[in-house]
C-alpha positions as CSV (number, residue, x, y, z in Angstrom):
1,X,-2.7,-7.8,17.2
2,X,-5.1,-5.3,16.0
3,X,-5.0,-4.4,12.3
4,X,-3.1,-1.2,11.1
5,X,-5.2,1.4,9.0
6,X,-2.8,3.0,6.5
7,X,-4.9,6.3,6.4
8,X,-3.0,9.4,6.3
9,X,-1.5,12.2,4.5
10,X,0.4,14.4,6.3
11,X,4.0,15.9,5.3
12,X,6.8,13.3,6.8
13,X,4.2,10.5,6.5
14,X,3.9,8.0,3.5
15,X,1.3,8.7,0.6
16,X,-2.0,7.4,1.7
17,X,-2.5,4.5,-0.7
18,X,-6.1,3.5,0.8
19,X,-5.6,0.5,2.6
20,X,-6.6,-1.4,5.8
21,X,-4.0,-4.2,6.4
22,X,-2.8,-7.1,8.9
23,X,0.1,-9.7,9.3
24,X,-0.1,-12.9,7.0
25,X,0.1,-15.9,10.1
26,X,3.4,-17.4,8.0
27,X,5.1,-14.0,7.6
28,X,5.2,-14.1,3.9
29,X,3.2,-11.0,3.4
30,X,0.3,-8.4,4.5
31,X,-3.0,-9.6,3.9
32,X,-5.9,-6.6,2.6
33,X,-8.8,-6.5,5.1
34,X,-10.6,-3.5,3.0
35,X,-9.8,-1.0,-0.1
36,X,-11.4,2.1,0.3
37,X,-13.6,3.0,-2.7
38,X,-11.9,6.1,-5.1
39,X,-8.3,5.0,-3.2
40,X,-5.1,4.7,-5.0
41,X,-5.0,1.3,-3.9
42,X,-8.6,0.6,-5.5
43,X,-8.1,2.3,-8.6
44,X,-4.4,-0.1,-9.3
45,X,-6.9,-2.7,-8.8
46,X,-6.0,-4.3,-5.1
47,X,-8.9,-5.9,-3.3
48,X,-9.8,-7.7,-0.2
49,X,-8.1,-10.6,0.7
50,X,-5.3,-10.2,-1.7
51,X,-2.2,-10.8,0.0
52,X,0.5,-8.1,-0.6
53,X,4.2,-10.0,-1.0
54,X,6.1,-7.4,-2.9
55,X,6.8,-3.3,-3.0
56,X,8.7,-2.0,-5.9
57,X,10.5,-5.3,-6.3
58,X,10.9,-5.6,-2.5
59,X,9.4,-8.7,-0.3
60,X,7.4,-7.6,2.1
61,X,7.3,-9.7,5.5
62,X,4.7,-7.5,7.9
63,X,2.9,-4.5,8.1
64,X,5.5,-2.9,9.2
65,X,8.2,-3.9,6.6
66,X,5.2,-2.5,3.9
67,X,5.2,1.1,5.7
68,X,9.0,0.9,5.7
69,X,9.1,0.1,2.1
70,X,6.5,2.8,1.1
71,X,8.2,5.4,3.6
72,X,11.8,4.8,2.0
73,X,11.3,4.8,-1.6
74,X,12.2,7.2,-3.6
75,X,9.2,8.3,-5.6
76,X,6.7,8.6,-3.7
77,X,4.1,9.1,-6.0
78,X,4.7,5.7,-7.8
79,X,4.6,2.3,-6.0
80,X,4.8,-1.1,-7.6
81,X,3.0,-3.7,-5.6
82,X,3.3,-7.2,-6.2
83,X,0.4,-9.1,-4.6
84,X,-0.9,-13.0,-4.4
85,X,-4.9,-13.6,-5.3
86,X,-6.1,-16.8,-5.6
87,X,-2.4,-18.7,-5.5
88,X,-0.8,-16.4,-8.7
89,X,1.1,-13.0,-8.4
90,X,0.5,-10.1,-9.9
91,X,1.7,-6.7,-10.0
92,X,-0.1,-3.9,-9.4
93,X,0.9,-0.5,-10.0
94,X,-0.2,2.1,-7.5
95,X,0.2,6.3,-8.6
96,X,-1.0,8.6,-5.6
97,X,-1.9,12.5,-7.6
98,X,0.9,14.8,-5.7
99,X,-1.1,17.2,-3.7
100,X,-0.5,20.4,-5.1
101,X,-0.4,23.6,-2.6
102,X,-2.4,26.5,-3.6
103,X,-2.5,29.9,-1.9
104,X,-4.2,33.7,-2.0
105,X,-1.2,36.0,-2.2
């Protein structure tokens, strides 16, 4: 299966936290194929090859269980991500700025 690219910020989507992600083989996780540089995800200090267990106390199974998690919660400007590098846990935690709407009346 080809990886999923969590890239996008549209209204009814989830924050975009800056991530390119794939299953875990054992189902006990997504693993990080790339942060992008300036991301929400970067600046929380995620990196390749971390593997992402956890979301906001949550485990996390697949890619698909992540979106879920991100898409249900409740603040979605605030995310905390537990993730495995090199065999020990850590939480991360992840704020996306709220886009603020600006117009010419």
């Amino acid at each position: 299966q080809a990886p999923r690219s969590f890239g996008f910020n549209r209204p009814g989507n989830p924050p975009r936290l800056g991530m390119k992600i794939e299953d875990t083989e054992d189902g006990n996780g997504v693993k990080v194929l790339d942060v992008e540089p300036g991301s929400a995800a970067e600046k929380a200090g995620l990196k390749k090859d971390d593997i992402i267990t956890g979301v906001n106390g949550e485990k996390i199974k697949d890619v698909y269980d992540l979106r879920s998690r991100i898409e249900d919660s409740a603040d979605r400007n605030d995310y905390k991500i537990t993730a495995k590098r090199h065999n020990q846990e850590t939480d991360f935690e992840v704020h996306i700025p709220k886009v603020l709407k600006s117009i010419h009346i």
